[in-house]
C-alpha positions as CSV (number, residue, x, y, z in Angstrom):
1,X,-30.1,4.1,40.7
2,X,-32.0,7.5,40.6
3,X,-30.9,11.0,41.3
4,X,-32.2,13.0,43.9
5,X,-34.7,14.5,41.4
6,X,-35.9,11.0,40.3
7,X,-34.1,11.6,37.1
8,X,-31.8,8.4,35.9
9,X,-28.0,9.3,35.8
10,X,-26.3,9.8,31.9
11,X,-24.2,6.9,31.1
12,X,-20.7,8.2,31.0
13,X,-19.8,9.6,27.8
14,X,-16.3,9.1,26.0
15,X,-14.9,11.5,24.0
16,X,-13.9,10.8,20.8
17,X,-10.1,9.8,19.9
18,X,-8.3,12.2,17.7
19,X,-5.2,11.6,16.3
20,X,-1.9,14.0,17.1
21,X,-0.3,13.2,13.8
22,X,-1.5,11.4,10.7
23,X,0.6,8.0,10.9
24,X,-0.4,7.5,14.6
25,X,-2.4,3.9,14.9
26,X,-5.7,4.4,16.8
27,X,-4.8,2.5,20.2
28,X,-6.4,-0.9,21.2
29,X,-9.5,0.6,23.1
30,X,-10.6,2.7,20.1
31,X,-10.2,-0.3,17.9
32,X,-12.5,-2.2,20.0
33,X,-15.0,0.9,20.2
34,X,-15.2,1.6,16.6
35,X,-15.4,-2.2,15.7
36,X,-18.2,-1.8,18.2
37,X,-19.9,1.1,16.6
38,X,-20.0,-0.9,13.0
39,X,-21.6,-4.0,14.5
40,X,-18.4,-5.9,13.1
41,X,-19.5,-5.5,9.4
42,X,-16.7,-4.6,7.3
43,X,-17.0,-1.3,5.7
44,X,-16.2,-2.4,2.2
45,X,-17.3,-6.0,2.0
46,X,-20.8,-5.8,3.7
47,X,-20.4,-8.7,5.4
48,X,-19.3,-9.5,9.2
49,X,-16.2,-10.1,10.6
50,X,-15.6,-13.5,11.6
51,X,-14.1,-14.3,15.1
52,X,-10.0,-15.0,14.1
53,X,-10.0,-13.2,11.2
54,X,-8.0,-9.6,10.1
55,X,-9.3,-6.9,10.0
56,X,-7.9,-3.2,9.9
57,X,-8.9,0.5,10.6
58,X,-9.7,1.8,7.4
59,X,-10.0,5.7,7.0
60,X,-13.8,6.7,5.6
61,X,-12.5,9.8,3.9
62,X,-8.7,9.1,2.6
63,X,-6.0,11.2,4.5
64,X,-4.3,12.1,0.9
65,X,-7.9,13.5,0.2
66,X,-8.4,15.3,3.1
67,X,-9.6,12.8,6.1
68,X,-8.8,13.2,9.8
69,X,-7.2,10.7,11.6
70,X,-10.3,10.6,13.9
71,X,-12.6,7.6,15.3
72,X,-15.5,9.3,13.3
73,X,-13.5,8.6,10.4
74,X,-12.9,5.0,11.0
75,X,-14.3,2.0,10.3
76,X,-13.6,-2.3,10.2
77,X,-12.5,-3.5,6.9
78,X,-11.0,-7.3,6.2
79,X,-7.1,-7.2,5.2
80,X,-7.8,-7.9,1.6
81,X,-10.4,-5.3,0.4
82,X,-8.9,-3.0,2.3
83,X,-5.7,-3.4,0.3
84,X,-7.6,-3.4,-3.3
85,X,-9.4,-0.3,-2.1
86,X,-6.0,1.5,-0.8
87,X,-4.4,0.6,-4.2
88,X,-7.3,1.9,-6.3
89,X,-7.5,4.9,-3.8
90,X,-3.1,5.3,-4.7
91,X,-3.9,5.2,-8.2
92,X,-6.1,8.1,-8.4
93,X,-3.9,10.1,-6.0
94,X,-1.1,9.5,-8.5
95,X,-3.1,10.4,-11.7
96,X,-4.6,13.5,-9.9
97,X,-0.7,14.8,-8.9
98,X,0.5,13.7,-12.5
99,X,-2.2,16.4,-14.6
100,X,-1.8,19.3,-11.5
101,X,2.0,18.9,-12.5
102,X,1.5,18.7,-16.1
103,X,-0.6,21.6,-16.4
104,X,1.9,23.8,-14.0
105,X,4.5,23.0,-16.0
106,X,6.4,21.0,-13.5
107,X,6.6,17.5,-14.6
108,X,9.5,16.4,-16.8
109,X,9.6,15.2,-20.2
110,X,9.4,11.5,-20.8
111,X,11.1,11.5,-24.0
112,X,14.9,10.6,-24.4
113,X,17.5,12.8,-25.7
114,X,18.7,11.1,-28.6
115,X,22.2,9.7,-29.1
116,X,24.5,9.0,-32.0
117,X,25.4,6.0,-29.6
118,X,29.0,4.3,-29.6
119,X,30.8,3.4,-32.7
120,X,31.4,-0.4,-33.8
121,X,35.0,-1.5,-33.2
122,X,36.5,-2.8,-36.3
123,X,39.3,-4.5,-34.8
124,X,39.6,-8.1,-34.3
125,X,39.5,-9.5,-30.6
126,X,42.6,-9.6,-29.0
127,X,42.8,-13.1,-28.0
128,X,43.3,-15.4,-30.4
129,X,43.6,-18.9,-29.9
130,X,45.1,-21.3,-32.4
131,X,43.0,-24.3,-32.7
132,X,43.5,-27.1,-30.8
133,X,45.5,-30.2,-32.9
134,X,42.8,-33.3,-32.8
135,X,43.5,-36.2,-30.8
136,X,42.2,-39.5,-30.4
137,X,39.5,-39.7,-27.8
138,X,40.0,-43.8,-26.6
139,X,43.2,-45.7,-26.3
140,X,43.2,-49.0,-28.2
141,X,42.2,-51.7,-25.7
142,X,45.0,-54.1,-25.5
143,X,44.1,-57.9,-25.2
């Protein structure tokens, strides 16, 4: 269908999704659209997304290093890269906090303060029992 000035109409653009808060999950529509976008390749793995198979929205740029929670900033991943690349992305996270605190001063010391511990008792239990007086273990079989 052409305009009036023979021109062809612009498909209808959608804006892109942006996220109110961090922890909000992109809704079902976005999913599709950024799954879409990526051709169904995972981001991490290379490889495509097989029909059945999990996948998640995986954030391009961390949120703990500074990513949006934006469909620019999305992208398919399978379920188990995306967890091996979420704990490696933890670690760092946790090493990085650990040296800012260490260097400000604000991490605690890991040693122990050390104890004299408890003294030994030197008394003899409480409880004594006096042994038991043996007995036979069978009866004589009568005949």
């Amino acid at each position: 269908m052409a305009l009036e000035n023979g021109t062809q109409p612009m498909p209808r653009s959608t804006p892109e999704w942006i996220s109110k808060h961090d922890d909000t999950n992109a809704p079902p529509r976005v999913r599709l659209r950024v799954y879409e976008a990526h051709n169904g390749i995972c981001w991490l793995s290379k490889r495509k997304i097989e029909a059945g198979e999990k996948w998640e929205l995986h954030h391009k740029v961390a949120l703990i290093e500074g990513g949006e929670n934006r469909e620019s900033n999305l992208a398919p991943v399978l379920v188990a890269p995306h967890k091996a690349e979420t704990k490696r992305q933890m670690a760092k996270k946790k090493k990085v906090n650990r040296t800012r605190k260490k260097h400000l001063g604000i991490a605690a010391p890991k040693q122990k303060i050390p104890s004299p511990g408890f003294q030994k008792s030197s008394k003899k239990s409480r409880f004594t029992k006096a042994p038991l007086e043996p007995r036979q273990l069978y009866g004589k079989v009568s005949s």
